[in-house]
Structures are given as structure tokens and as C-alpha cells.
C-alpha positions in Angstrom: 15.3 24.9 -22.4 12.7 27.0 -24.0 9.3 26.3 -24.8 9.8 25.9 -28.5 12.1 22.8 -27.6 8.8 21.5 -25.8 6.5 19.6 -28.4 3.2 20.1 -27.8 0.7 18.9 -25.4 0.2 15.2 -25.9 3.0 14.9 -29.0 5.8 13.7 -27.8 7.2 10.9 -29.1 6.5 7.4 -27.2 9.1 6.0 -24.5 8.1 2.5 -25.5 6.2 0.0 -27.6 3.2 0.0 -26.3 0.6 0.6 -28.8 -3.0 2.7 -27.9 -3.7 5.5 -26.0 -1.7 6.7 -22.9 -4.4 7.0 -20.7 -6.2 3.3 -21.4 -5.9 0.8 -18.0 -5.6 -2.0 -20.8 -2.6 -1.0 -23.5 -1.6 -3.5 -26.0 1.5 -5.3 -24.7 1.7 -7.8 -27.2 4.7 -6.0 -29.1 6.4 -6.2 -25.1 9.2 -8.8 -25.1 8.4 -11.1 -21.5 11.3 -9.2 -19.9 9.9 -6.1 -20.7 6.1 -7.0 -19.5 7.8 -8.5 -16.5 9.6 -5.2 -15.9 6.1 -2.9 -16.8 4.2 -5.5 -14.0 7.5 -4.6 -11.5 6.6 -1.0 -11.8 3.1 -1.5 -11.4 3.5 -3.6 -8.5 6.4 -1.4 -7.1 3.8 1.5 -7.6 1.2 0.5 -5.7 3.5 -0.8 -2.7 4.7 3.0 -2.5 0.9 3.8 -2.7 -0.3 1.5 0.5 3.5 2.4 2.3 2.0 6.2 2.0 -1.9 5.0 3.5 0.1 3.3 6.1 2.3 6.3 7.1 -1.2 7.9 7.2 -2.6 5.3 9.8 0.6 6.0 12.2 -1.1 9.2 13.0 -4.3 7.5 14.0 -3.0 4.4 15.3 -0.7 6.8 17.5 -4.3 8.6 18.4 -5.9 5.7 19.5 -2.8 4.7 21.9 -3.9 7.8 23.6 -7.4 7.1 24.2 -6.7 3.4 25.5 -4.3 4.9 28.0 -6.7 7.0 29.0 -9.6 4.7 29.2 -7.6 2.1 31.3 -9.0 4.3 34.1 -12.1 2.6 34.2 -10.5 -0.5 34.6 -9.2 -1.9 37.6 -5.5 -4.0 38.0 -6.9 -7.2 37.0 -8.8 -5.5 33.6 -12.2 -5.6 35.3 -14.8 -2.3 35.2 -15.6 -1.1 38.4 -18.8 -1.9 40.0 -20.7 1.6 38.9 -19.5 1.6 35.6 -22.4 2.6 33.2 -22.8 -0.6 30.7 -22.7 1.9 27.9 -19.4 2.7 28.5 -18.3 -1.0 28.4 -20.1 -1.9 24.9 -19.0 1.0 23.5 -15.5 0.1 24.6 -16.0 -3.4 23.4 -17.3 -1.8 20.0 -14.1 0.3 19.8 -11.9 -2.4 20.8 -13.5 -4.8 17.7 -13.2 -2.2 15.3 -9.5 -1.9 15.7 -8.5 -5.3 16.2 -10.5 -5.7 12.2 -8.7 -3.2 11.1 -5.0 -4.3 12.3 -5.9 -7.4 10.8 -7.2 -5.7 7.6 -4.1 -4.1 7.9 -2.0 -6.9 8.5 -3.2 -8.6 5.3 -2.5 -5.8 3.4 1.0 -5.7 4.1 1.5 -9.6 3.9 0.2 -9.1 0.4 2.2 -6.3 -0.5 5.4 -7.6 1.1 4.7 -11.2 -1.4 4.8 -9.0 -4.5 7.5 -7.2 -3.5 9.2 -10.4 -3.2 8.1 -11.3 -6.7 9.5 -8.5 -8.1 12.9 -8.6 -6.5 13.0 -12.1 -7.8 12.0 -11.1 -11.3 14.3 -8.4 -11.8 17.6 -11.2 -10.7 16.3 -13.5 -12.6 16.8 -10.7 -15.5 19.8 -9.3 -14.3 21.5 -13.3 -14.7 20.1 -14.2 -18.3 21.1 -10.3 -19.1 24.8 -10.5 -21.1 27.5 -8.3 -19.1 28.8 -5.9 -21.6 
């Protein structure tokens, strides 16, 4: 393909009905039939699932991390989960602090993926609920 087969920036023709600029977070869907807005908010949905999968394939890494560091506090811990006599009581609200902060944020977490995991659950049912009022050819 050349670059004379290329229209220029910004002029090729539209993929779909949607009136207003390209870049607006608010087109016109009016002209949309409801099985193509339910499509549009399938993709949207579908988009940002893909987005959160990729922040949570990020937080492996740390969640992996902080594996590490618990194993190597339990040190200061005896069998039964108690802190040795001498421990410094720094150390143990720190710990507490760290220990807090994580179980907020698997929880954060946690709520983020119920959330997700309810739209992608829309979405599958959307799209066979097209797929049966859709004629077979």
C-alpha cells in the first residue's frame, strides 16, 4: 500500500454513525440502533476489563514482593504468632501498619474485580441476547 492510498490525517471516512468529533467522551448516539449502543457499551466495558486485567498483572509483581518480606519477617515471631520479649514496639506497629495497608488494598482489590467480573457478565449476556433475536442467514 502506498501512501497516496492513505487519506490524510484525520479524513478518513467514518466506521460508523456516530455523529461529532472522534475525540469527544460524549458522541451523539442517537442515530445508534439499541443493538448497536448495546454493542458500543460491550466494547467499552470489555475495554476497561482488559485495562484493570493489565493493573492487576502489574500488582502480581508486588503482591509476589510482599510474600517475600512476610516470610522474612515471620522471624520475629515466635510458633504461636507472638513477638519475642525484646522486640522493639516500633517494629510491631510498623508491622501492624504494613499488615493494614495490605489487607485495604486486597479488599480494594477484591472489589474491583467483583465489579469487573458483573460487567463482564452483562456483556456476555448482551451479546446472546443479540446473537438469538439476530436472523441466521
Amino acid at each position: 500500500m502506498s501512501d497516496s492510498d492513505n487519506p490524510p490525517l484525520g479524513e478518513r471516512p467514518k466506521l460508523g454513525p456516530i455523529d461529532g468529533s472522534p475525540v469527544t467522551t460524549h458522541p451523539d448516539l442517537s442515530r445508534l440502533s439499541p443493538a448497536q449502543r448495546g454493542l458500543r457499551d460491550a466494547l467499552l466495558r470489555e475495554f476497561k476489563a482488559r485495562k484493570a486485567k493489565k493493573f492487576v498483572e502489574k500488582q502480581v509483581h508486588y503482591i509476589n514482593g510482599n510474600r517475600q518480606v512476610a516470610e522474612s519477617i515471620k522471624i520475629l515471631f515466635d510458633e504461636h504468632g507472638q513477638p519475642p520479649a525484646n522486640a522493639p514496639i516500633e517494629d510491631i506497629v510498623e508491622e501492624r501498619r504494613q499488615l493494614e495497608y495490605q489487607v485495604r488494598w486486597f479488599e480494594a482489590m477484591l472489589l474491583e474485580l467483583q465489579t469487573r467480573l458483573l460487567r463482564v457478565r452483562e456483556i456476555e449476556a448482551l451479546a446472546l441476547d443479540i446473537l438469538e433475536r439476530s436472523p441466521r442467514d
